[in-house]
N, C-alpha and C positions, 0 to 999 in steps of 0.2 A: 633526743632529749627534749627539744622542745614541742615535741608531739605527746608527750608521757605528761609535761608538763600544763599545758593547753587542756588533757584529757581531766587530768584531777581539778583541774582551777573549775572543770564545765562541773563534775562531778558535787563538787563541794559549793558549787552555787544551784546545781538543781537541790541537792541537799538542803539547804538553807532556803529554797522554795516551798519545800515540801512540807518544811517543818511550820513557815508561816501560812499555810494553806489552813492548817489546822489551828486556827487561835481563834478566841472568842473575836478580835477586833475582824480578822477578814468574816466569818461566818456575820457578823453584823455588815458587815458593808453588801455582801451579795444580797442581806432581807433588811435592808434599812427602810424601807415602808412600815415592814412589819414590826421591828425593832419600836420605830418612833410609835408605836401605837399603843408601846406596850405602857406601865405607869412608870411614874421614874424610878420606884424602889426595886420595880421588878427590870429596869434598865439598870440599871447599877449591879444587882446582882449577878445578870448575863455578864456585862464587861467585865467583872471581875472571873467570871468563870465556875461563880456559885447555882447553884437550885434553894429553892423551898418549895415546902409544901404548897401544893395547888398548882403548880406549875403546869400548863399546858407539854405536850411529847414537844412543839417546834420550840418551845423557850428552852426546854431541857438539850435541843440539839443546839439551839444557838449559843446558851452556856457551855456543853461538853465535848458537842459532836456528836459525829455517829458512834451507836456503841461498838460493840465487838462480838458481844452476844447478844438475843435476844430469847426468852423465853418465856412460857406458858406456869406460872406459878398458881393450885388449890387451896384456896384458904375457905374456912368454914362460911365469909362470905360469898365464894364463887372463887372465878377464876382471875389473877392478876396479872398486868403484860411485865414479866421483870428485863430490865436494861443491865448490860453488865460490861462494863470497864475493865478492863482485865491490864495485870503488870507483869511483867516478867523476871525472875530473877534467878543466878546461874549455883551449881554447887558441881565438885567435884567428889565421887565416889573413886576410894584406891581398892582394887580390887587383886587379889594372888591369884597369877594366873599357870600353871602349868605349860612347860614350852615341852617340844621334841625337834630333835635340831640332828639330819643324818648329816655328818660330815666325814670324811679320815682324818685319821690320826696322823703322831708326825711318820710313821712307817708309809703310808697311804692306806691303811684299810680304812675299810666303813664301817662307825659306829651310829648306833643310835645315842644320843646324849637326852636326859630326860634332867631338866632343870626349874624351878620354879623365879617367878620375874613378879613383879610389882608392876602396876599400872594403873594410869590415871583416868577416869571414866568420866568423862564433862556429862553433867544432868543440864537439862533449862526447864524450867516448871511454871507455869502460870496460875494467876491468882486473881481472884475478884477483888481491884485494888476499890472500885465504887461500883454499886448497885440502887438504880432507881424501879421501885414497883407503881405501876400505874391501875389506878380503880377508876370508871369511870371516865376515863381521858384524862385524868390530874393525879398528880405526883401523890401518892400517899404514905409512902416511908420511903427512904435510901439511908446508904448507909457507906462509910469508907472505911478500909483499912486504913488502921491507927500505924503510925511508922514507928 
């Protein structure tokens, strides 16, 4: 018991490691050089965990983090590097499913039984919850899913 217990307490504190690894305030302490160098509106922004327009890719890491995706976006100007944030959220699909079940009966023979059953089919789907495109090295649109 107190080995189960020990196991969760380590579990639930690297958890809560993991989680503060990714905040704007640690991602400024690992580039606090670069942070302080930045102006203070665009320090404000970071710690809050916002972007704007013009932003350099390491202020938009130091705001977001790493993204999740990255890709190759053509626009009539060229080509744009897009950043993508992605969320995830769960749905359940019930679908009728057809069984065949050989058992005996109460005499003992074997029958085939052919029956139909309900069941519940768990989906998990992902979404570009924010999307940063870069032109040039600077932010030039993004964009979040509205909740």
């Amino acid at each position: 018991m107190k080995n189960i217990r020990n196991f969760l307490l380590g579990l639930i504190a690297l958890c809560l490691l993991a989680a503060c690894a990714s905040t704007p305030t640690s991602r400024i302490k690992k580039n606090r050089d670069l942070f302080n160098s930045y102006p203070p509106e665009v320090q404000t922004k970071i710690q809050k965990g916002e972007i704007s327009l013009g932003f350099t890719p390491e202020m938009v890491l130091m705001a977001k983090g790493d993204p999740d995706r990255k890709y190759t976006r053509q626009t009539a100007k060229g080509a744009t590097e897009v950043w993508a944030y992605t969320g995830t959220y769960s749905t359940t699909d019930r679908q009728r499913v057809q069984t065949r079940v050989h058992a005996p009966d109460v005499g003992g023979v074997w029958h085939d039984y052919n029956d139909w059953v309900t069941v519940d089919v768990p989906r998990q789907h992902e979404f570009d919850q924010f999307r940063v495109e870069f032109e040039d090295g600077k932010v030039s649109a993004f964009e979040a899913q509205s909740k």
